[in-house]
N, C-alpha and C positions, 0 to 999 in steps of 0.2 A: 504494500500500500504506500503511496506516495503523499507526503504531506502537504497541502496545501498552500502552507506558509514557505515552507522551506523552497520548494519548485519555484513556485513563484519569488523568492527572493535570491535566487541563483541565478534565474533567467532577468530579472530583474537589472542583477548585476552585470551580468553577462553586456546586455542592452547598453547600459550604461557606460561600461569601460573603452566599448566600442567604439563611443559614439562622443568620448572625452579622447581618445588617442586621434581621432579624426580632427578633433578640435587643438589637439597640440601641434599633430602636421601644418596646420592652419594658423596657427600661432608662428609659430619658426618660418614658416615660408615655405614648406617643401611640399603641400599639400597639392598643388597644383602639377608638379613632374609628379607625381604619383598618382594621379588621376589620370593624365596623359601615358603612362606606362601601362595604367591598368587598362583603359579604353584599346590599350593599341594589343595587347594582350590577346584580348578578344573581339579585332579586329574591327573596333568601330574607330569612327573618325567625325566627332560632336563637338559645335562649339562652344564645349562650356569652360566657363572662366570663373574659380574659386573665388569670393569678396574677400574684402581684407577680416581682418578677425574683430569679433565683437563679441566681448565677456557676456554680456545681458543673453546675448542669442545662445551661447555659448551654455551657461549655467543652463536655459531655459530650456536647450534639446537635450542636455543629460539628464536635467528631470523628469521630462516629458518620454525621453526613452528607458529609463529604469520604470515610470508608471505602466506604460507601457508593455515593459517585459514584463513584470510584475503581474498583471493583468493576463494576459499569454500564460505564462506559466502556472500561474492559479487554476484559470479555468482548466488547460490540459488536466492538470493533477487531479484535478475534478473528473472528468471526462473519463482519465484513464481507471479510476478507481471505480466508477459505478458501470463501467465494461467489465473491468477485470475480478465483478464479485459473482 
């Protein structure tokens, strides 16, 4: 049986770390060749151009994406438990 809290605060984290290392490449400056590295990777060729960095936004999609995973993770743990009884 999979805990509710716990699922959902792995995935949570998970979300989260993610979505704060995107935010540090973005900081530093290097988020953009890494965006360009990744697209070319898998062979597309998009004009997207990273903005410069903003804490406000920044704080506000690490929150938004640990609620997020959190929220994901919960209900799975849900889902998978009332399958698996």
């Amino acid at each position: 049986m999979l805990s509710t809290q716990k699922t959902g605060l792995a995935l949570g984290l998970f979300f989260a770390i993610m979505h704060a290392a995107w935010q540090a490449l973005v900081w530093v400056g290097s988020a953009q060749t890494y965006l360009n590295w990744i697209l070319q990777q898998h062979s597309l060729k998009m004009g997207v151009t990273v903005a410069a960095f903003n804490a406000t936004a920044a704080i506000t999609l690490v929150i938004v994406s640990f609620a997020t995973g959190y929220v994901f993770g919960w209900v799975f743990a849900l889902v998978w438990n009332r399958v698996r009884k």
